[in-house]
Backbone as JSON, one array per atom type, in Angstrom:
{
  "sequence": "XXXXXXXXXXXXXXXXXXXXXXXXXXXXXXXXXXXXXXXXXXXXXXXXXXXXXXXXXXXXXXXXXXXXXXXXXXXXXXXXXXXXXXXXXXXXXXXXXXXXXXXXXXXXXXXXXXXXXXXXXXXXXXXXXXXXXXXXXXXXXXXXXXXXXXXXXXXXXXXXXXXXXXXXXXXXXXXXXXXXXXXXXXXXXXXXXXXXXXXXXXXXXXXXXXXXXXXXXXXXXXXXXXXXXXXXXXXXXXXXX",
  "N": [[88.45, 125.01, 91.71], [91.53, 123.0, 91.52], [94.36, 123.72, 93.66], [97.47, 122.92, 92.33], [100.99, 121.64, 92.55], [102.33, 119.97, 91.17], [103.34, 116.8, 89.71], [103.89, 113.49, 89.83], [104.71, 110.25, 87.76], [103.99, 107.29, 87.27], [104.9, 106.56, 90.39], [106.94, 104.83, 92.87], [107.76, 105.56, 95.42], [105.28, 106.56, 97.09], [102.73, 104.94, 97.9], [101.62, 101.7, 97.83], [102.33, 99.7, 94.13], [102.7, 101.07, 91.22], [102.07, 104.58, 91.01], [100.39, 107.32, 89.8], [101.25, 110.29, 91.13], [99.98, 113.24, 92.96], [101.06, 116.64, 93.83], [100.15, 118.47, 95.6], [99.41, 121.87, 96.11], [100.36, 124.43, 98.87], [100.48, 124.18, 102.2], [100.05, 123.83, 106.18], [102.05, 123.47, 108.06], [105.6, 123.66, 108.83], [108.03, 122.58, 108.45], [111.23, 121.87, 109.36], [113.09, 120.52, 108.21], [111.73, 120.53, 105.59], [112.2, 118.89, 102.21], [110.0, 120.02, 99.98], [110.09, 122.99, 100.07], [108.53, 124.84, 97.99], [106.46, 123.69, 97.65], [105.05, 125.07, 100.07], [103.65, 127.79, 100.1], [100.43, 128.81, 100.4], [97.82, 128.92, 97.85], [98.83, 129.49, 95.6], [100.9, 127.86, 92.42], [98.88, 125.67, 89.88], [95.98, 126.58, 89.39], [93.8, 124.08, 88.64], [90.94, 122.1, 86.8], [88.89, 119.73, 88.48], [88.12, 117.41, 86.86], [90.08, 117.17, 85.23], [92.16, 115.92, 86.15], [90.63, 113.22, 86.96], [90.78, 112.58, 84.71], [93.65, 112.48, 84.07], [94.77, 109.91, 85.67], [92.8, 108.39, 84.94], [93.87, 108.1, 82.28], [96.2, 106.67, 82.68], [95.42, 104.62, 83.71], [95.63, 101.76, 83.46], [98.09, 101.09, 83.82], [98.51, 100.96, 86.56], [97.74, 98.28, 87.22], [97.25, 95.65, 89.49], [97.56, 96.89, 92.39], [98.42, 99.62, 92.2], [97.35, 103.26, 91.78], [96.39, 106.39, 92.32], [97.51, 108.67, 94.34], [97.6, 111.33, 96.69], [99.19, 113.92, 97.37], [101.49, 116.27, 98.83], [103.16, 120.05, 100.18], [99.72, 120.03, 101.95], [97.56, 118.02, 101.55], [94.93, 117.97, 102.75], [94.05, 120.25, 103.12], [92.79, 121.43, 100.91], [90.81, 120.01, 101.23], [87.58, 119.96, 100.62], [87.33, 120.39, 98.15], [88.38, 117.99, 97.07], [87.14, 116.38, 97.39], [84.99, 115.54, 95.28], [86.69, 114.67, 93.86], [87.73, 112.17, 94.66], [85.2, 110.4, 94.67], [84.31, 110.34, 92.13], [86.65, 108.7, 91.04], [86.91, 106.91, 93.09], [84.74, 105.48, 91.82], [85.11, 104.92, 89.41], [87.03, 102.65, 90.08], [89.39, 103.1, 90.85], [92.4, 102.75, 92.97], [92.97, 104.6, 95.73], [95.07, 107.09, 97.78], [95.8, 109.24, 100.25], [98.47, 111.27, 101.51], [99.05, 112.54, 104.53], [99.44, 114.84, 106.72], [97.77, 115.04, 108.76], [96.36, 117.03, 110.53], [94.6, 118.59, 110.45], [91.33, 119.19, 110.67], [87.39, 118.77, 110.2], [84.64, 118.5, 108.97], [84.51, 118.3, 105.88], [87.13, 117.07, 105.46], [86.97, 114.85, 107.37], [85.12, 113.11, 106.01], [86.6, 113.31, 103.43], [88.33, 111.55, 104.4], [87.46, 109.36, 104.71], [86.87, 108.56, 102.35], [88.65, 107.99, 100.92], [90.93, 105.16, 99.95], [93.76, 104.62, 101.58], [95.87, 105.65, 103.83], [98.65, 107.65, 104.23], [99.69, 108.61, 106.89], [101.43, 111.34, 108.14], [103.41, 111.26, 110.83], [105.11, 113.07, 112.6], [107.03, 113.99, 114.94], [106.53, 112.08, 118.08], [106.86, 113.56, 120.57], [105.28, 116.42, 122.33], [106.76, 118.46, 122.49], [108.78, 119.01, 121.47], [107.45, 118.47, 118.67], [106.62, 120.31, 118.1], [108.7, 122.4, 117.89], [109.89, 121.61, 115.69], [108.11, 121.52, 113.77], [106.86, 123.98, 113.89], [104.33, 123.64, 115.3], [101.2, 122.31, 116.6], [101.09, 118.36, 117.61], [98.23, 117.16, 118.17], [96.39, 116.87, 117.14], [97.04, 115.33, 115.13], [97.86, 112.42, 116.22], [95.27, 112.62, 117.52], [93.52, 111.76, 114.6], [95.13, 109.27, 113.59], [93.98, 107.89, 115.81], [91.41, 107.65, 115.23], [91.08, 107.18, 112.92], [91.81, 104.1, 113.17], [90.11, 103.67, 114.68], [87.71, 103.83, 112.96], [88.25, 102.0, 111.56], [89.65, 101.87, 109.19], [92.44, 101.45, 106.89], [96.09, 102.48, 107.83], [99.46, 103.81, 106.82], [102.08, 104.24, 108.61], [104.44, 107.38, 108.58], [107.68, 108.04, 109.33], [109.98, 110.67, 109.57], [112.98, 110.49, 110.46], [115.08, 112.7, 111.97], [118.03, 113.43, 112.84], [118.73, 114.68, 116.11], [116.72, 115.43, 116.42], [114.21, 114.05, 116.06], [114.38, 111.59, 116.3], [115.24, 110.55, 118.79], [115.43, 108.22, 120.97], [113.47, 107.47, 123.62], [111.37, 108.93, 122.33], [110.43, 107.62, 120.26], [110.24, 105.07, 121.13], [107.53, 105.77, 123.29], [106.09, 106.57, 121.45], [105.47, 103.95, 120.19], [104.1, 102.64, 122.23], [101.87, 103.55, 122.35], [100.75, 104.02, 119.96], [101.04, 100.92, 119.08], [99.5, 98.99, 119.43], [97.68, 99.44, 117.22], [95.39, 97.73, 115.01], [94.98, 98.55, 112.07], [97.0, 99.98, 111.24], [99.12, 99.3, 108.38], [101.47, 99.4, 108.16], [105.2, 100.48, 108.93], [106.94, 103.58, 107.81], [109.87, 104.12, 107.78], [111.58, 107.15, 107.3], [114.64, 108.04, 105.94], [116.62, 111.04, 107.14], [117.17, 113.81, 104.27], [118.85, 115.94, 102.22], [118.22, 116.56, 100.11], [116.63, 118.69, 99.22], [117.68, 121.19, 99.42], [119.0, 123.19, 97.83], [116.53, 124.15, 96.6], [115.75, 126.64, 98.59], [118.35, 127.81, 98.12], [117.5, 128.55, 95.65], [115.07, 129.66, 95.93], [116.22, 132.14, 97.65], [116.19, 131.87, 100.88], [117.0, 131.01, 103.79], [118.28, 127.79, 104.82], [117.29, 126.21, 107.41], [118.59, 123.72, 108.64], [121.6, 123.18, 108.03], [123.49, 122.27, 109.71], [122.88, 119.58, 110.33], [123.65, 116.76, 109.59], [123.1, 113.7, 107.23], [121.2, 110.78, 108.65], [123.34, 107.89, 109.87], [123.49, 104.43, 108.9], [124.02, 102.69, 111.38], [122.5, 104.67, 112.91], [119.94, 104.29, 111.72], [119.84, 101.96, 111.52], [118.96, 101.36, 114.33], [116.73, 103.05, 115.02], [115.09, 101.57, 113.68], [114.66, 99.26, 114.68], [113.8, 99.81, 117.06], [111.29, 100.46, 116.32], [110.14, 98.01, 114.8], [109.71, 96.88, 117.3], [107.41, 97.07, 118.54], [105.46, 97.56, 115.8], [104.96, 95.31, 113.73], [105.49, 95.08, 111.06], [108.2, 96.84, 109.06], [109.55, 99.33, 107.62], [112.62, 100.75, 105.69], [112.66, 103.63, 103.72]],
  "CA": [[89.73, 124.65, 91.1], [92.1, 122.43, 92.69], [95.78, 124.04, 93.11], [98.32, 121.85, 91.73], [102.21, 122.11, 92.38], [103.2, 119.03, 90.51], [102.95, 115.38, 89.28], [105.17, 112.45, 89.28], [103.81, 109.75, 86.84], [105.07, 105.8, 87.76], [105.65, 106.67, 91.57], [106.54, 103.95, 93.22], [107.39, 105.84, 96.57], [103.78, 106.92, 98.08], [102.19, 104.01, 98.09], [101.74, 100.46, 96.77], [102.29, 99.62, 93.33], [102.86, 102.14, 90.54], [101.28, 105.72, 91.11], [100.51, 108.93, 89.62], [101.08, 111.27, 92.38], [99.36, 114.7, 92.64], [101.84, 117.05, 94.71], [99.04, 119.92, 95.72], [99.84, 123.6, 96.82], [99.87, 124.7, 99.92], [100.96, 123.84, 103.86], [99.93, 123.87, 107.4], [103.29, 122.9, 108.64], [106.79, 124.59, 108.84], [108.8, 121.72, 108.87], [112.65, 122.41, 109.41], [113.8, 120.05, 106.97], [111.0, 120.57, 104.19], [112.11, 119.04, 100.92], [109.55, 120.9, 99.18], [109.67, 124.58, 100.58], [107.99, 125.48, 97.44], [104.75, 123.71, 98.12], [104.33, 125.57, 100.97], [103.04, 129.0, 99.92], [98.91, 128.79, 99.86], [97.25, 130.03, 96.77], [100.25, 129.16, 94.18], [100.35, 126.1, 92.08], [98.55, 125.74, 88.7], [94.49, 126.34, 88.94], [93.46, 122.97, 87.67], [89.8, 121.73, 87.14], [89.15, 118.52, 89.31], [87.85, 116.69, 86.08], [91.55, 116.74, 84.85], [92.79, 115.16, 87.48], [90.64, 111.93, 86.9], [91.33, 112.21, 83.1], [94.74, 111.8, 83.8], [94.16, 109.0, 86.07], [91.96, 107.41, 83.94], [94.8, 107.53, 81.09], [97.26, 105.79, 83.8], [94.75, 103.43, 84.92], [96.16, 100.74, 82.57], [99.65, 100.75, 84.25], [98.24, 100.65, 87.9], [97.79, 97.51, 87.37], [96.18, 95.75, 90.78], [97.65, 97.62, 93.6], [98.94, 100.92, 92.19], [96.53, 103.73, 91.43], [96.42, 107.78, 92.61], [98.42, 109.43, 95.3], [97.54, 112.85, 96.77], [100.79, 114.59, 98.39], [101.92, 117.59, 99.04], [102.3, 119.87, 100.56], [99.09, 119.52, 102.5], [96.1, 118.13, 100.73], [93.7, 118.21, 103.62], [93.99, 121.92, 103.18], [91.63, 121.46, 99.95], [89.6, 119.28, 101.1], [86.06, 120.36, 99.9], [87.63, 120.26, 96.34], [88.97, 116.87, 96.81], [86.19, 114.9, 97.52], [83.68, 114.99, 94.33], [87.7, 113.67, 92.79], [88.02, 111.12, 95.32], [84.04, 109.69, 94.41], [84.32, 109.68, 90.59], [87.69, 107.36, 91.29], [85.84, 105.17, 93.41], [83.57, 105.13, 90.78], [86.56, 104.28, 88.16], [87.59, 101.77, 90.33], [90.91, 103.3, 91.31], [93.14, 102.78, 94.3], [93.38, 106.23, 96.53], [95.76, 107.47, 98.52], [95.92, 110.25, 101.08], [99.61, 111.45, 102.42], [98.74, 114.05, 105.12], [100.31, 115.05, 108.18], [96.45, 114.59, 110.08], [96.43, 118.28, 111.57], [93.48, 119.09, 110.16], [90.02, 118.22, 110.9], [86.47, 119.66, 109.6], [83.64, 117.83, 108.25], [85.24, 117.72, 104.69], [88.22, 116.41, 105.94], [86.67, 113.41, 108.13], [84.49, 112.86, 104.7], [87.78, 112.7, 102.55], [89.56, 110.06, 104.9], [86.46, 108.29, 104.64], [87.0, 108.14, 101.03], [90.31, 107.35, 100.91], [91.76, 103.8, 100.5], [94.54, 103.85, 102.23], [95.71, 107.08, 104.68], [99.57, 107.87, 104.5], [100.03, 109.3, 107.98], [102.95, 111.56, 108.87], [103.56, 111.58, 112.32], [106.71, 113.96, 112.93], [107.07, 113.45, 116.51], [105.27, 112.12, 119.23], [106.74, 114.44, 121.86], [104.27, 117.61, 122.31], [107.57, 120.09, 122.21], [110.15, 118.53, 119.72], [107.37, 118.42, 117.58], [106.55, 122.16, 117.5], [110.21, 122.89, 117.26], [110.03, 120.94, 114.22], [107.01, 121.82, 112.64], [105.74, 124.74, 114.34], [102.44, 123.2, 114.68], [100.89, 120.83, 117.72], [100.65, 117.35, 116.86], [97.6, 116.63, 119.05], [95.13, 116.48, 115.92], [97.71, 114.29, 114.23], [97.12, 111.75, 117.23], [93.71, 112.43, 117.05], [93.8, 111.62, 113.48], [95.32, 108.43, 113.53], [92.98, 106.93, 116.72], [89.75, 108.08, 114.26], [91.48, 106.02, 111.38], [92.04, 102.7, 113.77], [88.21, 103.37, 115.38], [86.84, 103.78, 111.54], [88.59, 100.46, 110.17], [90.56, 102.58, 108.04], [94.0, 101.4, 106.84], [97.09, 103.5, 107.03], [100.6, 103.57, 106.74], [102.21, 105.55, 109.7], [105.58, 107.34, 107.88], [108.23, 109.15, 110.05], [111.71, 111.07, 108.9], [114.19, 110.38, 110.91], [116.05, 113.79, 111.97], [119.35, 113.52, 113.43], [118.87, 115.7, 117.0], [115.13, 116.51, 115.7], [113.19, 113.02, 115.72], [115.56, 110.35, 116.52], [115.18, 110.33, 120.58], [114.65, 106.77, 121.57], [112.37, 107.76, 124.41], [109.72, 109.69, 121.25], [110.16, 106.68, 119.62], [109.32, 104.45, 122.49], [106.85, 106.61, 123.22], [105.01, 106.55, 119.66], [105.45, 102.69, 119.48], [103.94, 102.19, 123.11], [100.9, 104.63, 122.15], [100.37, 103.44, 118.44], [101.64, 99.7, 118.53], [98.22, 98.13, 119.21], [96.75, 99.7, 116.14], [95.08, 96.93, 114.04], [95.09, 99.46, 111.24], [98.33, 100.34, 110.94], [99.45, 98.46, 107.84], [103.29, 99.46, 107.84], [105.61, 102.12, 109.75], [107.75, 103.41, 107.12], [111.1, 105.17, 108.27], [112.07, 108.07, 106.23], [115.55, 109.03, 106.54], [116.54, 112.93, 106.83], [118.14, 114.13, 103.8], [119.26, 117.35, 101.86], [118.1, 116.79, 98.33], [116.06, 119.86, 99.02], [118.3, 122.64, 99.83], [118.95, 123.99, 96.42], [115.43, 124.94, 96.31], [115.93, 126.78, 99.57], [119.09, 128.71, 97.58], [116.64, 129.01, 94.36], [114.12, 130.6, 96.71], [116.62, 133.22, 98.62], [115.63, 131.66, 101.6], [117.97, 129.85, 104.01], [117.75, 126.29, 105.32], [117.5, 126.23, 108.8], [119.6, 122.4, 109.25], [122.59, 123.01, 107.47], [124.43, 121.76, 110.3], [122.56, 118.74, 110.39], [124.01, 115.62, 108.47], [122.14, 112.56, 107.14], [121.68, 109.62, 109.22], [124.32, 106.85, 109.65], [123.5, 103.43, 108.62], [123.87, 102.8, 112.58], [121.09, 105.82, 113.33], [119.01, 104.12, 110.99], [118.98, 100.62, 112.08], [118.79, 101.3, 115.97], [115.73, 103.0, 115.06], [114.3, 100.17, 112.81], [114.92, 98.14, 115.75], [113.19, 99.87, 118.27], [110.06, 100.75, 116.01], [110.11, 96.87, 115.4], [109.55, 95.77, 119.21], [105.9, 97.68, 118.61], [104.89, 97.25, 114.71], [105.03, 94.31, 112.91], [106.33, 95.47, 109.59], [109.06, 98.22, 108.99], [110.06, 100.08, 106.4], [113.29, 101.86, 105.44], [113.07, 104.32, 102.23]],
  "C": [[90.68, 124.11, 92.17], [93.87, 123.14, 92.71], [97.0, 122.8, 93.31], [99.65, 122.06, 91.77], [103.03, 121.16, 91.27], [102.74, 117.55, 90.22], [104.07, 114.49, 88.89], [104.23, 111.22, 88.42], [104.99, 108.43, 87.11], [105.57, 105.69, 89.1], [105.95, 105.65, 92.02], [106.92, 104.24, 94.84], [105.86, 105.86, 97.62], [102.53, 105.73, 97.76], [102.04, 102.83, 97.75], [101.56, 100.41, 95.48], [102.83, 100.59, 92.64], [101.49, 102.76, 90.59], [101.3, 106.45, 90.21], [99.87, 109.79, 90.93], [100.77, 112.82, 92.15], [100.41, 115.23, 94.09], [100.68, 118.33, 94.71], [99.95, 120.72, 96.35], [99.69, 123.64, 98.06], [100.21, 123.56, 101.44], [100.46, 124.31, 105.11], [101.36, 123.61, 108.36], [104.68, 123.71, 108.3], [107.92, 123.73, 108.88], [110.5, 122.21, 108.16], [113.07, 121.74, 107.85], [112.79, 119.94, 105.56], [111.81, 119.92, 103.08], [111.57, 119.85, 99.96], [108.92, 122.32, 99.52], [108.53, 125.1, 99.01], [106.75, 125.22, 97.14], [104.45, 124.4, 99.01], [103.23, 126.84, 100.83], [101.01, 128.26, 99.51], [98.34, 129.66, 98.78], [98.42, 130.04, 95.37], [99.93, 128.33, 93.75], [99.19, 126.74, 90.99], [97.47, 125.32, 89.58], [93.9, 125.12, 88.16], [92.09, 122.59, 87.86], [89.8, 120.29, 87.83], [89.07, 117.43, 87.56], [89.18, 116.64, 85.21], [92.21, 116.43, 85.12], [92.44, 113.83, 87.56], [90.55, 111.86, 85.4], [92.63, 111.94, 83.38], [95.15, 110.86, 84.34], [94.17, 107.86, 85.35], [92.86, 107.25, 82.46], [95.72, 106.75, 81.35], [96.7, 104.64, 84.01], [95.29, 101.92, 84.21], [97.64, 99.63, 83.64], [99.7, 100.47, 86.05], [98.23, 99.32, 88.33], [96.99, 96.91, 88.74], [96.39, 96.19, 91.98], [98.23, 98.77, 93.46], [97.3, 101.81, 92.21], [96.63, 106.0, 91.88], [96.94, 108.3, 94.05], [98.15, 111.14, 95.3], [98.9, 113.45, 98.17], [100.42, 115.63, 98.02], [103.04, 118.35, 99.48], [100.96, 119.18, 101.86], [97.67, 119.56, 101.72], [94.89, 118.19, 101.5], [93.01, 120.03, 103.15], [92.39, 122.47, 101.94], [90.71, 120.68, 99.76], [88.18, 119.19, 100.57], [86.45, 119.98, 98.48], [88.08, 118.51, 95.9], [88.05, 115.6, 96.64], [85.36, 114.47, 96.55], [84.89, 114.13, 93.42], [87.94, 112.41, 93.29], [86.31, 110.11, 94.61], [84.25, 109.05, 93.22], [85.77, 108.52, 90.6], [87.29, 106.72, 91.94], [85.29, 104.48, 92.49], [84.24, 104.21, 89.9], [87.01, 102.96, 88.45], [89.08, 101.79, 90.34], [91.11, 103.79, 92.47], [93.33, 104.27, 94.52], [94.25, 106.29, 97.29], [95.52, 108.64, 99.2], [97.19, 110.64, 101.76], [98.98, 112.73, 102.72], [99.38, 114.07, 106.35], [98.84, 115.23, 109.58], [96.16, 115.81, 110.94], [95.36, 118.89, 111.45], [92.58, 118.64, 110.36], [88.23, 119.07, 110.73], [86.37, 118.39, 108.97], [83.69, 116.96, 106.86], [86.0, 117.13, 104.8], [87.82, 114.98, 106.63], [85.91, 112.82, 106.91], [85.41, 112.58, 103.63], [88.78, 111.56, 103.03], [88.58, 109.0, 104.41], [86.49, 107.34, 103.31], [87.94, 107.58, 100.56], [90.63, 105.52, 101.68], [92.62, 103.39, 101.6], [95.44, 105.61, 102.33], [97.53, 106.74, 104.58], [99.42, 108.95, 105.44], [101.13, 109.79, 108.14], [102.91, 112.1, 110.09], [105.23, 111.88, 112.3], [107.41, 113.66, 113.91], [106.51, 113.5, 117.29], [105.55, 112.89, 120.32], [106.28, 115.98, 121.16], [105.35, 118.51, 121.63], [108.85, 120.35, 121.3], [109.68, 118.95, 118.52], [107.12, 119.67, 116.85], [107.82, 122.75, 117.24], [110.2, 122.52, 116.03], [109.59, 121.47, 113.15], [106.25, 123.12, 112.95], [104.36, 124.77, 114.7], [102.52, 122.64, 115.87], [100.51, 119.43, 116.78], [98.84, 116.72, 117.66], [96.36, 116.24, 118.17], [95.57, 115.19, 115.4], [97.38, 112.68, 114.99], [96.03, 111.21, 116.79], [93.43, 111.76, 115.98], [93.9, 110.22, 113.17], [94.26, 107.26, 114.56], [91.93, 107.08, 115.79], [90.07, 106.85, 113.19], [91.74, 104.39, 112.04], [90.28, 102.17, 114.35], [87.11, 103.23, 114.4], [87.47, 102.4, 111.03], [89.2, 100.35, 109.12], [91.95, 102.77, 108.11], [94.61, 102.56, 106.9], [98.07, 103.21, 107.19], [101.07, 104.56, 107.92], [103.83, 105.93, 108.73], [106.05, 108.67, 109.49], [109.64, 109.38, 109.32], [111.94, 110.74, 110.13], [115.56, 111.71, 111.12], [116.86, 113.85, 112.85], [118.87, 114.65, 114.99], [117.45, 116.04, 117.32], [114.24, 115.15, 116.53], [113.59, 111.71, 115.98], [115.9, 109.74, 117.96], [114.71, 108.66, 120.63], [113.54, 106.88, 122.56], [110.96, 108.09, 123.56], [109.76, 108.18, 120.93], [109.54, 105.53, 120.17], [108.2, 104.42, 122.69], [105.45, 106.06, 122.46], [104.59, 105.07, 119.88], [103.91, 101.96, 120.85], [102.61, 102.75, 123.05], [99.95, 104.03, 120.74], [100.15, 102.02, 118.27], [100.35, 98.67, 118.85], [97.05, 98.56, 118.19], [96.46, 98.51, 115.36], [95.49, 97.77, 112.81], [96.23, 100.1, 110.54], [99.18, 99.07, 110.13], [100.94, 98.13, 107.91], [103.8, 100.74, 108.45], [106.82, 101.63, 108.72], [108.65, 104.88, 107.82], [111.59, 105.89, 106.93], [113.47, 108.75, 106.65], [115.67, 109.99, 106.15], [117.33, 112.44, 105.18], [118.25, 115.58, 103.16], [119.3, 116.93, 100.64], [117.49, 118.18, 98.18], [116.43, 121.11, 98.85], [119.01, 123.22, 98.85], [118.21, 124.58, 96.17], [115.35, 126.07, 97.23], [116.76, 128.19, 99.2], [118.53, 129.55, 96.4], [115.34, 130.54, 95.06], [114.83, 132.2, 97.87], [116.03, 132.95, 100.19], [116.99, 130.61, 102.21], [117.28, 128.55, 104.91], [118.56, 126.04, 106.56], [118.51, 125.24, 109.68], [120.55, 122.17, 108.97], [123.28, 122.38, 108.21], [124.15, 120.16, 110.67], [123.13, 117.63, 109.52], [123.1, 114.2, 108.54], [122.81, 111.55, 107.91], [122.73, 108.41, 108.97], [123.45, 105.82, 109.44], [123.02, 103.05, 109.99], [122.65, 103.54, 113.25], [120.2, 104.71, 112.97], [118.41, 102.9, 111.34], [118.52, 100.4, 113.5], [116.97, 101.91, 115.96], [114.45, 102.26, 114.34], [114.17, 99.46, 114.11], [113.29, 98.45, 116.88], [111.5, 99.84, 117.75], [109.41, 99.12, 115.78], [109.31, 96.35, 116.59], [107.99, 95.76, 118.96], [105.26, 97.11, 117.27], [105.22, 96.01, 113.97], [106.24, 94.45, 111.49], [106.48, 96.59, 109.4], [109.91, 98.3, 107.79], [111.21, 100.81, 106.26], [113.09, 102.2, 104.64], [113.84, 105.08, 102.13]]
}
């Protein structure tokens, strides 16, 4: 059974075209500014069989039209990898577009077998410095890395996505850094900038739980384009959302 936190239906965030996005259960990551603290818990989230997952799909597939198609978010969907992959085949099969948003921290047999399968890899790279990014996320990024060189040495598109956190993620030097490290990826279709924000922190109050960035405020206009700029010099094509 695959655990399931949610479903948006028409996405047109996570990837090209119109989606239906699967938001799965479950996290590897601690990230300060979470939006969705309430994916995190492992083992929550609606028990769903995989084969209802490409039924509902396959009732969408109409509206996908030729570059939308299925989106797996989270969350971290690596986490269920083994479960993911006989859903990822039969949609090959279908002849529908895949997606993968993962943060790349993971790695196991199933996991190098589900990128494989996967169209088109939404990467989140948090930050490229070693000790920002564990402040951030509690986590090392050094898989995430890893992760992304495997997906440029396999031939396998992805999107690289980063937030943008005021104090957090926003260093010109990381960014530098990243661009000077990354920026000869063939593979790398698009670096999309995510700025911070605080739509989340209601859930945060819902959950009795406090939110660690309150003092943080969303990027300026100014923030936002200095780091468009710089990610620029390196990638070709840049994204604000």
């Amino acid at each position: 059974m695959i655990r399931v936190h949610s479903y948006e239906s028409m996405g047109t965030f996570d990837g090209p075209g119109l989606r239906l996005v699967v938001f799965l259960q479950g996290c590897n990551f601690r990230c300060l500014y979470c939006a969705n603290p309430d994916t995190i818990a492992v083992g929550e989230g609606i028990a769903t069989e995989p084969e209802e997952i490409v039924r509902m799909a396959l009732s969408q597939k109409a509206f996908f039209g030729k570059k939308g198609g299925i989106t797996f978010s989270g969350g971290e969907p690596t986490l269920q990898a083994k479960m993911l992959i006989p859903i990822f085949r039969k949609l090959k099969e279908e002849g529908i577009h895949t997606c993968l948003d993962s943060n790349g921290s993971l790695w196991n047999e199933d996991v190098e077998e589900l990128f494989g399968l996967t169209d088109l890899v939404l990467l989140d790279v948090k930050q490229f410095n070693a000790v920002r990014h564990r402040a951030l996320t509690g986590h090392s990024n050094e898989q995430t890395l890893r992760t992304a060189s495997w997906l440029e040495n396999q031939g396998k598109s992805f999107w690289l996505r980063y937030v943008l956190v005021p104090g957090y993620s926003d260093f010109e030097e990381d960014i530098i850094s990243l661009g000077e490290t990354l920026g000869s990826y063939r593979m790398i279709q698009r670096v999309e900038i995510l700025p911070y924000h605080t739509l989340g922190v209601h859930k945060y109050e819902a959950m009795k739980q406090k939110y660690l960035l309150q003092e943080v405020k969303e990027n300026t206009p100014e923030q936002i384009e200095h780091a468009a700029d710089l990610f620029k010099r390196y990638f070709p094509t840049v994204y604000v959302n």
